[in-house]
N, CA, C and O atoms as a GROMACS GRO file, in nm:
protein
  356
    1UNK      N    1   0.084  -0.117   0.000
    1UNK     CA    2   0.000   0.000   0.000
    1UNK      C    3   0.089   0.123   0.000
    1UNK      O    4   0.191   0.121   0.068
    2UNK      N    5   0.052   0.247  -0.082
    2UNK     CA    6   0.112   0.339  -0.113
    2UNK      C    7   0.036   0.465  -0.096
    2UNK      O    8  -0.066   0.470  -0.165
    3UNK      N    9   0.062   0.573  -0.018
    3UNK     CA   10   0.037   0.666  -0.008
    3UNK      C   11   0.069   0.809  -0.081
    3UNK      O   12   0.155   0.884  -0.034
    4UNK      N   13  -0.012   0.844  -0.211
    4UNK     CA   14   0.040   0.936  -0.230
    4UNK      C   15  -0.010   1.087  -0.260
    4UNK      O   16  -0.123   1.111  -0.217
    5UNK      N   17   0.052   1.187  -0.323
    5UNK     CA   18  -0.050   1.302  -0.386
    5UNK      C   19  -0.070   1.322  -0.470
    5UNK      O   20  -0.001   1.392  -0.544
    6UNK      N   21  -0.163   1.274  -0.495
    6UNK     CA   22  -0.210   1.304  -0.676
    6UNK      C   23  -0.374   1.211  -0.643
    6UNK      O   24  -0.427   1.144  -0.555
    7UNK      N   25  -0.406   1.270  -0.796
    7UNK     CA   26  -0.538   1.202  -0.776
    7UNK      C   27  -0.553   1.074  -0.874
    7UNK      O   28  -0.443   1.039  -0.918
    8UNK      N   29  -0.655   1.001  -0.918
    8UNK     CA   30  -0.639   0.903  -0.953
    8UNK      C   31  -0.634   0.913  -1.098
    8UNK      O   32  -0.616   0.808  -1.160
    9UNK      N   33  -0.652   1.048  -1.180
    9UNK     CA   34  -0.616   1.067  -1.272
    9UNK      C   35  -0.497   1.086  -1.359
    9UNK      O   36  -0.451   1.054  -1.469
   10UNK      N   37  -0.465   1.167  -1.233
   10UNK     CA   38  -0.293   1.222  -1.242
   10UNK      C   39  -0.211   1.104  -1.246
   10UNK      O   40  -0.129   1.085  -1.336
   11UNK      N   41  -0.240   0.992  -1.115
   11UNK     CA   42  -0.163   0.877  -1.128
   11UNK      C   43  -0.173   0.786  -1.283
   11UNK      O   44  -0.078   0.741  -1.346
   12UNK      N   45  -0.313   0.779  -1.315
   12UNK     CA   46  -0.333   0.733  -1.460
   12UNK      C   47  -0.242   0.787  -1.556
   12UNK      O   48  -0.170   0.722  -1.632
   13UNK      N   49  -0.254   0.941  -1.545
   13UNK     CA   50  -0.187   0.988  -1.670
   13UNK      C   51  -0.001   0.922  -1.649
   13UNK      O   52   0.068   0.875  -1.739
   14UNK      N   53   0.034   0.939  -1.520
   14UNK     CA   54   0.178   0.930  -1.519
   14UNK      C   55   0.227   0.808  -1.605
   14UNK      O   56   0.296   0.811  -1.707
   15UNK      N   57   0.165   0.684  -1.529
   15UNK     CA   58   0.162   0.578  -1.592
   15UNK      C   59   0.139   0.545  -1.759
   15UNK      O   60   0.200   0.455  -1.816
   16UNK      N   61   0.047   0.630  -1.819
   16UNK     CA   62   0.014   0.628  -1.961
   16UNK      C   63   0.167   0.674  -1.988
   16UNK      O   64   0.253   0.596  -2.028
   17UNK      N   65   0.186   0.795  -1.964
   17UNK     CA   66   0.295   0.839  -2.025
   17UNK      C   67   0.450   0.747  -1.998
   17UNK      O   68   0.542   0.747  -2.080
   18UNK      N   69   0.451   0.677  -1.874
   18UNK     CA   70   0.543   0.584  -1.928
   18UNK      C   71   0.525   0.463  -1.994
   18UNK      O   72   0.600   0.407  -2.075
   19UNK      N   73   0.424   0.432  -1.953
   19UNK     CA   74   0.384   0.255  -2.020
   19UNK      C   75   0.316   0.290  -2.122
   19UNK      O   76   0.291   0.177  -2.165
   20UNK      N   77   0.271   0.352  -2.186
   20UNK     CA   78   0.204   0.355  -2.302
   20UNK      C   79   0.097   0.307  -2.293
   20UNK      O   80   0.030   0.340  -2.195
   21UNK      N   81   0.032   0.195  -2.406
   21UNK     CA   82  -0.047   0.069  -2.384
   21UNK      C   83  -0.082  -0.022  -2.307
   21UNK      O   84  -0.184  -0.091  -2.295
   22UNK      N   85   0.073  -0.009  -2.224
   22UNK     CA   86   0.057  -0.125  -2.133
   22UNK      C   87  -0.045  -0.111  -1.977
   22UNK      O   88  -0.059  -0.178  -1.874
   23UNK      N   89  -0.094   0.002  -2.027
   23UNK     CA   90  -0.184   0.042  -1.948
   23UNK      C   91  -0.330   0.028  -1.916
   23UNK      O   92  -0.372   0.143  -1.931
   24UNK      N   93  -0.420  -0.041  -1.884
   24UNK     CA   94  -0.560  -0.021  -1.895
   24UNK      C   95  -0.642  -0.035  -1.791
   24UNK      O   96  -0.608  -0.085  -1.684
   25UNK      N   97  -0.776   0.017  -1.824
   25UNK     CA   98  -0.883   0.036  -1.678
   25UNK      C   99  -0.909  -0.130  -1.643
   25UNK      O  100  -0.922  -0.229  -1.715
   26UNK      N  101  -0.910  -0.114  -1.518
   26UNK     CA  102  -0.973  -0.208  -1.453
   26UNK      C  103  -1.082  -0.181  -1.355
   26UNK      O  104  -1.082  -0.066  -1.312
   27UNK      N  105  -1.195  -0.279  -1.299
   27UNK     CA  106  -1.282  -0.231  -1.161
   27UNK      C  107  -1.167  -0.211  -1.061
   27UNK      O  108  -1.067  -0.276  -1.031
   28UNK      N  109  -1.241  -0.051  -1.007
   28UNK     CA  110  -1.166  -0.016  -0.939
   28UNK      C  111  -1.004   0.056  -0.926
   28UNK      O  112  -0.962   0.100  -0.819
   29UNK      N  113  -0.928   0.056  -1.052
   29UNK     CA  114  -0.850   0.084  -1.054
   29UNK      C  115  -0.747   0.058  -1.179
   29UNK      O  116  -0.778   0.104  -1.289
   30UNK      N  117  -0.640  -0.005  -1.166
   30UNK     CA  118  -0.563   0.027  -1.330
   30UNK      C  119  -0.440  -0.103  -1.350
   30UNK      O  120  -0.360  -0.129  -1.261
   31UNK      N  121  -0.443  -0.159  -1.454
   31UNK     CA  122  -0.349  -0.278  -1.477
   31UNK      C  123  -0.265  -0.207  -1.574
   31UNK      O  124  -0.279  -0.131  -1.669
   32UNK      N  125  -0.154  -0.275  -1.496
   32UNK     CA  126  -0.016  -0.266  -1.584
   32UNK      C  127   0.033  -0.368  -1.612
   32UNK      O  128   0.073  -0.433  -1.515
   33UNK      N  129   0.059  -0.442  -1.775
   33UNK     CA  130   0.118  -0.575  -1.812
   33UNK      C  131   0.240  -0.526  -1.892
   33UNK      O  132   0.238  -0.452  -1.990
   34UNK      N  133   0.344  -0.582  -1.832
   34UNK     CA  134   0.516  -0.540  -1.871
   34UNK      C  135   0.615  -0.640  -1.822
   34UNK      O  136   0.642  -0.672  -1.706
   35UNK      N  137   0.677  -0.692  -1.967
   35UNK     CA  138   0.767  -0.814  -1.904
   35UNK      C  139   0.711  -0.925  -1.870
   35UNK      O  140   0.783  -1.008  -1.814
   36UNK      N  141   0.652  -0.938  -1.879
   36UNK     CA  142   0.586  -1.068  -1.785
   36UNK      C  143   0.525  -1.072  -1.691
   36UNK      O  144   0.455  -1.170  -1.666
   37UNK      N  145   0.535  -0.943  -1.591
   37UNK     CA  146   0.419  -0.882  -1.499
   37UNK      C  147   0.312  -0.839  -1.487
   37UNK      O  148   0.307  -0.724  -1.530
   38UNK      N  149   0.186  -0.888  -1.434
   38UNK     CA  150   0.094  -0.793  -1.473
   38UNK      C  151   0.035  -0.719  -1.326
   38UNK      O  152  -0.012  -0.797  -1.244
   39UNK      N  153   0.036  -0.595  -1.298
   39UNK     CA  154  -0.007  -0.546  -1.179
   39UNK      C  155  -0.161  -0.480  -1.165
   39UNK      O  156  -0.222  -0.430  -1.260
   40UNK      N  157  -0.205  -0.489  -1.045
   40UNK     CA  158  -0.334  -0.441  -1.049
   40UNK      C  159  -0.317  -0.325  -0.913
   40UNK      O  160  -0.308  -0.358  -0.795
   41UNK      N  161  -0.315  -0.196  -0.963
   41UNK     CA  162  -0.349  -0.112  -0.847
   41UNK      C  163  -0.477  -0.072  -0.867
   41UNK      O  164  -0.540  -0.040  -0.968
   42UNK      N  165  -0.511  -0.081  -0.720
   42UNK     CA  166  -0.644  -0.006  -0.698
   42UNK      C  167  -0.664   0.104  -0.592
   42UNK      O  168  -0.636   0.094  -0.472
   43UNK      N  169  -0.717   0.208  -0.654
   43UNK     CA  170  -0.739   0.350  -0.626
   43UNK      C  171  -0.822   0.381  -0.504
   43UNK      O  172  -0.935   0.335  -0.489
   44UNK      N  173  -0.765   0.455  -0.423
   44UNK     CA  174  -0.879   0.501  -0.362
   44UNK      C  175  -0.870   0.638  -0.313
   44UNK      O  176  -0.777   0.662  -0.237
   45UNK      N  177  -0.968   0.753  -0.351
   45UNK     CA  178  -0.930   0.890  -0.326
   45UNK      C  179  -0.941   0.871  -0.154
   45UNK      O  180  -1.014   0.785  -0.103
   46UNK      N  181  -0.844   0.981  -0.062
   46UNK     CA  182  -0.870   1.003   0.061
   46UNK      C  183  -0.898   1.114   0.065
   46UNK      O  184  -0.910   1.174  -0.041
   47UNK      N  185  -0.922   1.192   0.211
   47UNK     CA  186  -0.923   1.338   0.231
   47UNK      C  187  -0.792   1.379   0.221
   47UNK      O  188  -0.687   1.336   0.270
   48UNK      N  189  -0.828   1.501   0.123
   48UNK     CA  190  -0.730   1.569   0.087
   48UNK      C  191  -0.616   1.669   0.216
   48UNK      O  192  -0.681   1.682   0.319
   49UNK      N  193  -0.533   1.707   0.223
   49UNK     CA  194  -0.432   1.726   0.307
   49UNK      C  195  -0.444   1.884   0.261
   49UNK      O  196  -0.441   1.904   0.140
   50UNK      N  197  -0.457   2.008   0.355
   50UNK     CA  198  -0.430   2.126   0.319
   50UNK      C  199  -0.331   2.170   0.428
   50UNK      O  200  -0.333   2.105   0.533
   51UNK      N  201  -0.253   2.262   0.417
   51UNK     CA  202  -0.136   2.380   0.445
   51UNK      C  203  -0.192   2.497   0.391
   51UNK      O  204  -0.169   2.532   0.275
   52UNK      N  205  -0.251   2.550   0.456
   52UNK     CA  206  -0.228   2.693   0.539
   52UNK      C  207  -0.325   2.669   0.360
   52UNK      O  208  -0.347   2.550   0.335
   53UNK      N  209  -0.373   2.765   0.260
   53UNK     CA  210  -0.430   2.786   0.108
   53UNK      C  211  -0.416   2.655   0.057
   53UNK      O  212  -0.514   2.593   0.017
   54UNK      N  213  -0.285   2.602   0.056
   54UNK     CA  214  -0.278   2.491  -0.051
   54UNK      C  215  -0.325   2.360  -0.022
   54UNK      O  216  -0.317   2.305   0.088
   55UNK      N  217  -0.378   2.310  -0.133
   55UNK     CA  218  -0.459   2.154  -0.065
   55UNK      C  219  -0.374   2.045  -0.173
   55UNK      O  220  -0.322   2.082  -0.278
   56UNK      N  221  -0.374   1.958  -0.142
   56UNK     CA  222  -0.309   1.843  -0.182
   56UNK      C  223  -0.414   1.717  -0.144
   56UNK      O  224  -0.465   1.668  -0.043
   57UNK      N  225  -0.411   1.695  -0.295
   57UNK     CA  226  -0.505   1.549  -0.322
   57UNK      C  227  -0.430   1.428  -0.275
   57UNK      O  228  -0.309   1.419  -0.293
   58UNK      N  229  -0.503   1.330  -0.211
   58UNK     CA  230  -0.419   1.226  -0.156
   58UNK      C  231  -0.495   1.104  -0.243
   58UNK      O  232  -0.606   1.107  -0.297
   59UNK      N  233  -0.410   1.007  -0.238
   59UNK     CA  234  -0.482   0.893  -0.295
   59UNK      C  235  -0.401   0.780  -0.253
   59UNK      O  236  -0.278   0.785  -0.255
   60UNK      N  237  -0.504   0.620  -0.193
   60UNK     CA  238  -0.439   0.539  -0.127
   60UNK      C  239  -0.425   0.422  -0.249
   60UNK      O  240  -0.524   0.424  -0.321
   61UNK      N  241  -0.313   0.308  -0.292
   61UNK     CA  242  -0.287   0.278  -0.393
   61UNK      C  243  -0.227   0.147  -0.332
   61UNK      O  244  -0.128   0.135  -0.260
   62UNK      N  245  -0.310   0.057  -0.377
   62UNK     CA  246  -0.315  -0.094  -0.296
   62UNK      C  247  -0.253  -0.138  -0.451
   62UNK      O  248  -0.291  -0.099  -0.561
   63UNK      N  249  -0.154  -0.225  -0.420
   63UNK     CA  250  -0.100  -0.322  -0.531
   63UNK      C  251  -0.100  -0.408  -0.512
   63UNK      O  252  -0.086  -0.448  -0.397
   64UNK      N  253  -0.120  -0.508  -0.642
   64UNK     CA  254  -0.131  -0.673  -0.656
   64UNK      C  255  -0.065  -0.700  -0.722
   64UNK      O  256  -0.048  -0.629  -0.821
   65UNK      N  257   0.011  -0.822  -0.704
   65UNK     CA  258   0.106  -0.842  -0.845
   65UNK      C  259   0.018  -0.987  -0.848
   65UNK      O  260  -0.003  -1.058  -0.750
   66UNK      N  261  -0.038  -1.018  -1.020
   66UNK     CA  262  -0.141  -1.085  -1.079
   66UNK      C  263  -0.076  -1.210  -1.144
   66UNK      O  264  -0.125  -1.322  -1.148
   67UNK      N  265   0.054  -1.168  -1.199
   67UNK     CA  266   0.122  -1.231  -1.240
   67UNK      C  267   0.324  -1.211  -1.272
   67UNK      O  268   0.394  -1.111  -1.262
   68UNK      N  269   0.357  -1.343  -1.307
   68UNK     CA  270   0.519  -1.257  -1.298
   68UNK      C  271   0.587  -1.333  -1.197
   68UNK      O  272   0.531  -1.424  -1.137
   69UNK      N  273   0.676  -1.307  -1.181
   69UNK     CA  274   0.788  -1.378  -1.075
   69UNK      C  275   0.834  -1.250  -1.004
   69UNK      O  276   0.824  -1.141  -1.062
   70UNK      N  277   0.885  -1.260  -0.877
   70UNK     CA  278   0.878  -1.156  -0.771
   70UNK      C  279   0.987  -1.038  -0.832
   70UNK      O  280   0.958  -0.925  -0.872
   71UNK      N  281   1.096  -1.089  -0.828
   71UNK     CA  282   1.202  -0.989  -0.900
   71UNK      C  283   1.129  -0.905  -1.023
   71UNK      O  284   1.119  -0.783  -1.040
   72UNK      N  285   1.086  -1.007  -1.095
   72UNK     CA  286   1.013  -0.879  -1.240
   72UNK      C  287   0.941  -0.785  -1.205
   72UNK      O  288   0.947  -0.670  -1.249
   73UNK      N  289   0.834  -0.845  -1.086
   73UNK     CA  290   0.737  -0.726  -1.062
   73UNK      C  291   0.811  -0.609  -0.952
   73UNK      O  292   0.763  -0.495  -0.948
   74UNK      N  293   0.924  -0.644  -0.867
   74UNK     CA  294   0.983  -0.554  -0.795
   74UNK      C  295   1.096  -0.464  -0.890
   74UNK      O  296   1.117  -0.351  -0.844
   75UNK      N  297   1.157  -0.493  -0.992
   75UNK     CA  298   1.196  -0.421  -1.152
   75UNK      C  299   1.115  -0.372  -1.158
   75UNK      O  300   1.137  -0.265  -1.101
   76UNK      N  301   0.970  -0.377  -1.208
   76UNK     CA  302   0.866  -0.294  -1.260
   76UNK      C  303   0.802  -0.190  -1.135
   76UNK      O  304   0.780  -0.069  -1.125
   77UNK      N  305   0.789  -0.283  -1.069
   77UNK     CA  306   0.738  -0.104  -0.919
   77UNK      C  307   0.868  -0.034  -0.940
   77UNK      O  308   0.872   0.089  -0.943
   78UNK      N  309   0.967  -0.103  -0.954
   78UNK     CA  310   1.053   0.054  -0.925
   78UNK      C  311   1.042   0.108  -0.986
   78UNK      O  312   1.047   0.224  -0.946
   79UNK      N  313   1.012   0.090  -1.160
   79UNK     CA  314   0.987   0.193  -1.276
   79UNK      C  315   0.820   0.282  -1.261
   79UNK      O  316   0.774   0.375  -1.327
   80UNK      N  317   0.770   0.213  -1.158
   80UNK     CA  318   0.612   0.249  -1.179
   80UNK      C  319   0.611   0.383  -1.050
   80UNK      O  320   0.537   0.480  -1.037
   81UNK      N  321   0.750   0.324  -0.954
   81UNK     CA  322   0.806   0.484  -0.839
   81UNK      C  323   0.842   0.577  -0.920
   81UNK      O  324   0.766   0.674  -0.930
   82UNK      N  325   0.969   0.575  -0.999
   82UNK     CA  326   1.042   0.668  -1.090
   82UNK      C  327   0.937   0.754  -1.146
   82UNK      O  328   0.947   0.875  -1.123
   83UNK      N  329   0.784   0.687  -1.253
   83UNK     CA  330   0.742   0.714  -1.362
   83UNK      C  331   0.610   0.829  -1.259
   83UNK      O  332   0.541   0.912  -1.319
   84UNK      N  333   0.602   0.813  -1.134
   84UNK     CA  334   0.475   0.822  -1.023
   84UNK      C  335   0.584   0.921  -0.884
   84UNK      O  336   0.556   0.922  -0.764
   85UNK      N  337   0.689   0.983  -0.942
   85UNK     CA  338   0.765   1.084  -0.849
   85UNK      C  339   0.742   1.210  -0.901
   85UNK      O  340   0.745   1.230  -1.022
   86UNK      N  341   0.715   1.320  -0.799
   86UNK     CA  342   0.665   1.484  -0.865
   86UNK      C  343   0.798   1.490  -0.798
   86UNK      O  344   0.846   1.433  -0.700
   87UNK      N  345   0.856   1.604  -0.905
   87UNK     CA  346   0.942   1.653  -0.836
   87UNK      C  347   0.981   1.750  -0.738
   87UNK      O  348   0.881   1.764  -0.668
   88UNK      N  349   1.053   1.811  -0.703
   88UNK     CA  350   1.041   1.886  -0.601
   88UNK      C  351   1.191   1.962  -0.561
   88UNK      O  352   1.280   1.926  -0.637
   89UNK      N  353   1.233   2.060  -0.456
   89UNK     CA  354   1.305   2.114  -0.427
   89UNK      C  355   1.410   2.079  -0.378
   89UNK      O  356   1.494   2.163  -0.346
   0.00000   0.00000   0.00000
């Protein structure tokens, strides 16, 4: 389980833009098939987090690995961290 900020769109888009195709809707949330892995995160918006004006969308992000051997799918989360990091200061 992964905690992050963005919403479940934003996380969609990140992912499109690295995986391309390898991307598609699922109930509840979004499969990724790469390598031989296929992952199933599922979405869930939380209450959003504000500071002082600014609000920040949170979203909780349960992963399954569906298929694959453990190493492939721990290769592929790390590309799915990299592709799902805002940057920052």
């Amino acid at each position: 389980m992964r905690s992050m900020n963005a919403t479940p769109e934003e996380f969609r888009r990140a992912l499109v833009q690295a995986f391309g195709t390898a991307v598609s809707d699922s109930p509840g949330g979004l499969l990724l098939t790469a390598g031989g892995v296929q992952l199933h995160f599922a979405l869930e918006r939380e209450i959003s987090h504000r500071i002082g004006a600014l609000q920040l969308a949170m979203l909780r992000v349960e992963i399954d690995v569906q298929s694959g051997d453990e190493e492939a799918a721990e290769k592929l989360l790390a590309r799915v961290d990299r592709a799902t990091q805002r940057g920052g200061g």
